[in-house]
C-alpha positions in Angstrom: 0.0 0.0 0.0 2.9 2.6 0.5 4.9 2.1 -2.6 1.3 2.6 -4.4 0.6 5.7 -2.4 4.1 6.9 -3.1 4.0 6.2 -6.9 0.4 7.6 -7.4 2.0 11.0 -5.3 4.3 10.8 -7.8 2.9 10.5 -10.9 0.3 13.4 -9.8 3.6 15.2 -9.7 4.8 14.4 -12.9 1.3 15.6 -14.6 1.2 18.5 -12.9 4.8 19.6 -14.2 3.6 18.2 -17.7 0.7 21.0 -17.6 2.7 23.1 -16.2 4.9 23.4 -19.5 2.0 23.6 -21.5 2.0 27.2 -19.9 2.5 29.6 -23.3 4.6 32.6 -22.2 1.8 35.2 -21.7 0.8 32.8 -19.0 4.0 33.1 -17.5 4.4 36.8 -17.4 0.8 37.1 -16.3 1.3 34.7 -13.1 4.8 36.4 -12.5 3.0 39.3 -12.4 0.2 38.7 -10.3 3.0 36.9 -7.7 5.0 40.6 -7.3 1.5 42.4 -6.6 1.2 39.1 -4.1 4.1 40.1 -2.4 3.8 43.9 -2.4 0.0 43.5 -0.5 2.2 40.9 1.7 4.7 43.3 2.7 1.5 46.0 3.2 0.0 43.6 5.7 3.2 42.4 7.4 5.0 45.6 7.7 2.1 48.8 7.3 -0.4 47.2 8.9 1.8 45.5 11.3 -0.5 42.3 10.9 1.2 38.6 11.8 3.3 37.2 9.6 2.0 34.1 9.6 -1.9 35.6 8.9 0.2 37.9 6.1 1.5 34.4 4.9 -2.0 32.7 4.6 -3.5 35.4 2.7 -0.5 35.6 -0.1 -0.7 31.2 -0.2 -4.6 32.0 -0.6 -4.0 34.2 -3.9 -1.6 32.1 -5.0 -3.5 29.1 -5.5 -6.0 31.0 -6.9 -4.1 32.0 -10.2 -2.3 28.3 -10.1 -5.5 26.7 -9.4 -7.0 28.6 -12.4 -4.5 28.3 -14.9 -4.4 24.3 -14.1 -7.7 24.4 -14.8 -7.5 26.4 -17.9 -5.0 24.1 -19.7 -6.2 21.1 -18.2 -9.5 20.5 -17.0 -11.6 22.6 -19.0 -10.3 20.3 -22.2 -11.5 16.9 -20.5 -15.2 18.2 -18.8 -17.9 19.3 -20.8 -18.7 22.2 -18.9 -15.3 22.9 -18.7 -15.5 26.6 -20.7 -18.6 27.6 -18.7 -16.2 26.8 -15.5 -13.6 28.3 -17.0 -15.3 31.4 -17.6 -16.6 32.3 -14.2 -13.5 31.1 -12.3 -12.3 34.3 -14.4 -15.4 36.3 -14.0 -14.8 35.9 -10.1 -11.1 36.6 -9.7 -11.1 39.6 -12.0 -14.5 41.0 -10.9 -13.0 40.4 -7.1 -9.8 42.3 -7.5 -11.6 45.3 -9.7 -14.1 45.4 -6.5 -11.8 45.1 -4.3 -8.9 47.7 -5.6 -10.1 49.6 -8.5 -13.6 50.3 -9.0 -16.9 49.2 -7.6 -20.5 50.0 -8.7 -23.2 51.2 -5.9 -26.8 51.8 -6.1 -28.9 55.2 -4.2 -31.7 53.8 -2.0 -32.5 56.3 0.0 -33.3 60.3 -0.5 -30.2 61.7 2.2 -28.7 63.2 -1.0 -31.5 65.0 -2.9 -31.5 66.1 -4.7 -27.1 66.1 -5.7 -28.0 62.5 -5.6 -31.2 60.5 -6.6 -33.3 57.3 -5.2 -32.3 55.3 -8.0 -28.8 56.7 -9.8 -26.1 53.8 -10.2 -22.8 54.9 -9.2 -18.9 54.2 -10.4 -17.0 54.4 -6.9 -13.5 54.4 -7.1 -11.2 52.8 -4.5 -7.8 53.8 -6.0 -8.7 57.9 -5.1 -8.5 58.1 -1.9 -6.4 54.7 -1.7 -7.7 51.1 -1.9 -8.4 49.7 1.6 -7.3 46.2 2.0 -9.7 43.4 2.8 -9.9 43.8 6.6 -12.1 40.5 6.6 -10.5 38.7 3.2 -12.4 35.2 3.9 -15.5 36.0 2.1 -18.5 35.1 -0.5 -17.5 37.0 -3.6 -20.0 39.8 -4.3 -22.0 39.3 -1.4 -21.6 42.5 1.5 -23.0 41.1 4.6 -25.3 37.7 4.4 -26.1 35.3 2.1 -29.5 33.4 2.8 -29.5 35.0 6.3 -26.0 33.6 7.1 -22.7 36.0 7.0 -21.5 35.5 3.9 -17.8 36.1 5.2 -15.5 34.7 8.3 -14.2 36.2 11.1 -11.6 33.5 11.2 -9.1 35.5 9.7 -9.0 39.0 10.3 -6.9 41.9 9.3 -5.6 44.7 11.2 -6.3 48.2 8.6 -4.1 49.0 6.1 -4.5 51.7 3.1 -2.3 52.1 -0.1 -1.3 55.4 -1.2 -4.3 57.3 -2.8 -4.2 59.8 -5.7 -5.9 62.3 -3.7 -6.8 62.9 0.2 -10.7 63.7 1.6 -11.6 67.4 0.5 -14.3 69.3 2.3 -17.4 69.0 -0.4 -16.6 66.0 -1.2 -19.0 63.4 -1.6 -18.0 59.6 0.0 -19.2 56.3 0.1 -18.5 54.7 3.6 -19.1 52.1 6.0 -21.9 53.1 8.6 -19.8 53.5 12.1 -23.1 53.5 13.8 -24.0 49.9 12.3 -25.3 48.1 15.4 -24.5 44.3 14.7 -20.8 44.7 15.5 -19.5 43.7 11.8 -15.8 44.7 11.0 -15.4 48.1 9.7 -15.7 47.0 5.9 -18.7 44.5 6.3 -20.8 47.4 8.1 -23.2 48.9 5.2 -22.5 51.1 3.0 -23.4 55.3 3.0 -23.0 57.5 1.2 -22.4 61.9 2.1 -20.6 64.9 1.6 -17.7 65.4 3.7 -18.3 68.6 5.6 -15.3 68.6 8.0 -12.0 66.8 7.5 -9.1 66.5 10.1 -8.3 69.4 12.4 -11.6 71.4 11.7 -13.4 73.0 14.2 -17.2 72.2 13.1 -20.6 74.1 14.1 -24.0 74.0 12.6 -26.1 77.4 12.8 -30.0 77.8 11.7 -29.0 74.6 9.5 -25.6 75.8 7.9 -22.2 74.5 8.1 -19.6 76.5 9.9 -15.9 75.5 9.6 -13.7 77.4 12.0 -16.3 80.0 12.7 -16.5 80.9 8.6 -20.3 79.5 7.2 -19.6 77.3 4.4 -21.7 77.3 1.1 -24.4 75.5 1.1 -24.5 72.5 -2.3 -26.1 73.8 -5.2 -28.4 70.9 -5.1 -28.9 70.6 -1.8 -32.4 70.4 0.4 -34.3 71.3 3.4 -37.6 71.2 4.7 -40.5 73.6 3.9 -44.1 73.9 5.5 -46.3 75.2 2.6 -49.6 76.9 3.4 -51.8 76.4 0.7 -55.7 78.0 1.8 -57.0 74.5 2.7 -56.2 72.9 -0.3 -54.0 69.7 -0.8 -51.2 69.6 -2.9 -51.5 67.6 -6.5 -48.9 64.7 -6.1 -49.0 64.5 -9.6 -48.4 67.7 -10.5 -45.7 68.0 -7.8 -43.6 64.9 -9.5 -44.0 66.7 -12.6 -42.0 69.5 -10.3 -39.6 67.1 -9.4 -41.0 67.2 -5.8 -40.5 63.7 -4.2 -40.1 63.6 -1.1 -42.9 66.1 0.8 -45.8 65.0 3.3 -49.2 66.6 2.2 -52.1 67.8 4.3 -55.3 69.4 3.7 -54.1 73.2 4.0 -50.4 72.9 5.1 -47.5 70.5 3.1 -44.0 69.6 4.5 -42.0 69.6 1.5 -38.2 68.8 1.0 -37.0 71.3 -1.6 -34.0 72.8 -3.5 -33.9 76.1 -4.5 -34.8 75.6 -7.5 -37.6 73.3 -6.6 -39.4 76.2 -3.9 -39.0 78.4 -6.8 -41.1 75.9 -9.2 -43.6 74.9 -6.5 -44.4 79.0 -5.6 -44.8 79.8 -9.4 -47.1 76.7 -10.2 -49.3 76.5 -6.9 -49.0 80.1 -5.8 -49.2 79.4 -1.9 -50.6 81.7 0.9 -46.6 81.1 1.8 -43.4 79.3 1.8 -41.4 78.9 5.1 -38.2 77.2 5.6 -38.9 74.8 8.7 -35.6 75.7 11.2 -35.5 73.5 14.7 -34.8 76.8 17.6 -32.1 76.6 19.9 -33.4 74.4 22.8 -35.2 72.0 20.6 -33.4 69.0 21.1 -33.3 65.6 18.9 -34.1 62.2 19.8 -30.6 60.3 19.2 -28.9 62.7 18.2 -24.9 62.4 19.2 -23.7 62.5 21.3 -26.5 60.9 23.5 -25.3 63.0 26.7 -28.1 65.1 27.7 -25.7 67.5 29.5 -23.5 68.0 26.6 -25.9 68.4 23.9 -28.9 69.6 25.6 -29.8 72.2 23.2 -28.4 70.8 20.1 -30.7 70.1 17.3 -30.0 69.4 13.3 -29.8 72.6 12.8 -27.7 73.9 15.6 -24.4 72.3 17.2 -22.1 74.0 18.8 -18.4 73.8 17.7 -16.5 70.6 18.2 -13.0 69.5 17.0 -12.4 66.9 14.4 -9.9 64.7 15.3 -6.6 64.4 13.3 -4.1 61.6 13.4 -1.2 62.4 16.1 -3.2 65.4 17.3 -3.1 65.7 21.4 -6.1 67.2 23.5 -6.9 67.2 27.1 -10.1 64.9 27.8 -12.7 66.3 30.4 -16.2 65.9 31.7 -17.6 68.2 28.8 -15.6 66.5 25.7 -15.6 62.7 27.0 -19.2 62.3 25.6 -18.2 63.5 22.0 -15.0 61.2 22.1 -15.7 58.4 24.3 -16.3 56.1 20.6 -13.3 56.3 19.4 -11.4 56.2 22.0 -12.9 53.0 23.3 -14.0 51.7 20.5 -12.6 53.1 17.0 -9.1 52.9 19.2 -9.4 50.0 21.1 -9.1 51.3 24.2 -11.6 49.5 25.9 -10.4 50.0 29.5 -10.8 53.8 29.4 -13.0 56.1 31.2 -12.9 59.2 32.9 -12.2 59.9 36.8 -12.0 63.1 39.0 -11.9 64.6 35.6 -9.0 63.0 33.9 -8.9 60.4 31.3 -7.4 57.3 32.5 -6.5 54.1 30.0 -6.3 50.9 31.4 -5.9 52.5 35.1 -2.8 54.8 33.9 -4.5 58.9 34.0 -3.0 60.8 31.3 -3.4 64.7 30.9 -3.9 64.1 27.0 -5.2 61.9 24.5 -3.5 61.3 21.0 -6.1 60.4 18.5 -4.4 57.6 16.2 -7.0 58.1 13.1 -8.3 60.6 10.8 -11.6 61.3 11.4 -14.0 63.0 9.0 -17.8 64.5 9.4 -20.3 63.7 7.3 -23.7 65.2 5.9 -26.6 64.4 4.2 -27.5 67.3 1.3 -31.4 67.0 2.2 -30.3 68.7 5.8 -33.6 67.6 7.3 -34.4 64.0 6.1 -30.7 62.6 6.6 -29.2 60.3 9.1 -25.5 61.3 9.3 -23.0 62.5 11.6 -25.4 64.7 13.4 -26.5 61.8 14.6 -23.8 59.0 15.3 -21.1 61.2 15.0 -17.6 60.3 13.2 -16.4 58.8 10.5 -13.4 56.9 11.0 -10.5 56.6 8.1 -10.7 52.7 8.3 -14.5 53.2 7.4 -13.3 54.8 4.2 -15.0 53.2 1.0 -14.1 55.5 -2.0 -14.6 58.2 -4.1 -17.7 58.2 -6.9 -17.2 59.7 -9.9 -19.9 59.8 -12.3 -23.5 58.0 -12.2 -23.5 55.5 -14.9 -27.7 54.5 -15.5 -30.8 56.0 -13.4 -34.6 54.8 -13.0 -37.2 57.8 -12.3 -39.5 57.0 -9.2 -42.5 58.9 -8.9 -42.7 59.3 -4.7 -41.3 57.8 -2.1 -40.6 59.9 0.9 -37.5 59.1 2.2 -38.2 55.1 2.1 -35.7 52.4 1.5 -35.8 50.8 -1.9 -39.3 52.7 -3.4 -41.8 49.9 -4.7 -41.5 48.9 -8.1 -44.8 50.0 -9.3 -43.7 53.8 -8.3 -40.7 52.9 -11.4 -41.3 56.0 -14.0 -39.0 55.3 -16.9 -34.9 56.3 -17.0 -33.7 59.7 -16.4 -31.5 59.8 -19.2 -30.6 63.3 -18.7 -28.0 61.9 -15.5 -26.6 59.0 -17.5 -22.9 59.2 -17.0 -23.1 63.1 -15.2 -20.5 63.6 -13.0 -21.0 63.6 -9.6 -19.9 66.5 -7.3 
């Protein structure tokens, strides 16, 4: 029985050596290639990311055998199983479509109306990853093009995780900018890049001092403009009368509550313009929440530190930058305990006699080890953002979209998740491949 086992071992050697040299040269120089990018994301784990070597070493085996694996079968298998080419074809399929997705580009749909009207319920969006630097697969054990489940299981393992680790990007987060990121707020406790997927504009970056007053953005205590497209709520007296729902999609008004006399409508500028020319209303009044009227959940959730803090007011508070030092105290804590505890990992931290101590040592400062960004829906009053579960983390990062690529018309839908199919009005062709900004 062992000299059979020993010759079959060999033989299975001697085969795989034989396809092996069937390997034309393109082959070669595409495996040699794909084996240097290997070892460059192998070097990122092991010495960026400061990650194990032996998890670094797993992950560069892993993508290994996928290109030998492949290749085997291209010039063997596929010739001696009938559905060899269809096998074929989405072993490729899979391996390119996962390292595009993964590193280059990615495609993402709008469900929701937090960006009206810069964004729509229903564009398709090109997001690149290379912008502001592809983020590597913090949990790379997972069911290709599947996010979170699959059937109602997790469609990726926690067996193997990765500590966070970004290449070099062509660009860094601007203030304006719109980005697709990973909801911090998430409450299932995924890893950072299986949390779902958002999408804002960046209204702080790094070392900004952020306030929000009568609904506008202050940076450093200079109000910043307000986006072309963007909405807020308006209370529209109308002498009893309802408004035509018809006649306000035909406005391009979607998003609005009516009532018999009074409508809350979320508009642009342009849009309150449109709906006081065609319905000529007693009047139009932007809806502002006073000082004093408070939010339910809005962050942080400390009653003494945001007592009067509303959507539309909040007063100034840093944004942390990577290797910036503050002191930590009874009136900051709240707004900081997250990442300190969790987004840093300190989870033996907490404040005493007004200090911040870390696993019982006090310390007079804290140094933040992240970026951190704040983000901001452009329909001001019908968007769950940062106002609400407060910062984004850099290892939440997505990407950067660039243009919308295809987008289906929906006639109303009020802010809901994924509008029903029988509220599908056509294509707006007018936002086919417009840029987004």
């Amino acid at each position: 029985m062992t000299k059979n086992k020993g010759k079959s071992k060999t033989k299975e050697k001697l085969a795989l050596r034989k396809i092996i040299k069937q390997f034309r040269t393109r082959t070669k120089v595409v495996i040699s290639i794909w084996t240097i990018f290997n070892l460059i994301f192998f070097v990122f784990y092991t010495f960026g990311a400061s990650a194990p070597i032996t998890k670094s070493l797993v992950i560069f085996v892993i993508w290994e055998l996928v290109i030998w694996v492949y290749y085997i079968h291209k010039y063997h298998y596929k010739k001696i199983h009938k559905s060899g080419d269809w096998v074929n074809a989405i072993l490729f399929a899979i391996i390119a479509a996962t390292v595009i997705r993964t590193f280059f580009i990615e495609a993402y749909k709008i469900p929701t109306s937090s960006m009206e009207k810069s964004l729509r319920v229903g564009d398709f969006l090109f997001v690149s990853k290379i912008n502001y630097g592809a983020r590597l697969p913090i949990t790379p054990i997972s069911v290709p093009f599947v996010h979170q489940n699959l059937f109602g299981v997790k469609a990726y393992s926690e067996a193997l995780k990765m500590p966070y680790f970004r290449t070099k990007g062509l660009q860094k987060i601007k203030r304006r900018d719109i980005v697709v990121f990973n909801w911090p707020a998430e409450p299932d406790g995924r890893p950072a890049d299986k949390k779902m997927n958002y999408i804002k504009r960046c209204v702080a970056i790094p070392g900004d001092t952020i306030s929000i007053q009568d609904g506008y953005v202050h940076i450093d205590g200079n109000m910043e403009d307000f986006p072309q497209d963007g909405q807020f709520e308006y209370r529209v007296y109308t002498k009893g009368k309802s408004l035509n729902p018809k006649k306000l999609f035909k406005l391009d008004v979607t998003d609005f509550n009516r009532g018999a006399g009074m409508s809350d409508l979320h508009l642009s500028q342009a849009s309150k313009e449109n709906v006081e020319k065609s319905f000529n209303p007693d009047s139009v009044l932007r809806k502002t929440y006073p000082i004093g009227t408070t939010d339910s959940y809005l962050f942080p959730t400390d009653t003494a530190v945001m007592g009067k803090w509303n959507r539309d007011y909040m007063e100034a508070i840093y944004v942390p930058e990577k290797g910036e030092s503050i002191a930590i105290n009874k009136n900051n804590y709240p707004i900081y305990e997250k990442i300190i505890k969790e987004y840093e990992g300190n989870q033996n931290a907490y404040l005493s006699n007004n200090r911040l101590v870390i696993d019982g040592e006090p310390t007079e400062k804290y140094t933040f080890k992240m970026n951190y960004y704040f983000m901001m829906g452009d329909n001001r009053h019908n968007s769950l953002d940062s106002r609400f579960w407060g910062f984004v983390p850099e290892d939440h990062i997505v990407g950067k979209p660039l243009f919308i690529w295809f987008s289906l018309k929906y006639e109303t839908y009020n802010g809901n998740y994924n509008p029903p199919k029988n509220q599908l009005r056509g294509i707006r062709f007018n936002r086919i491949f417009k840029r987004v900004k």
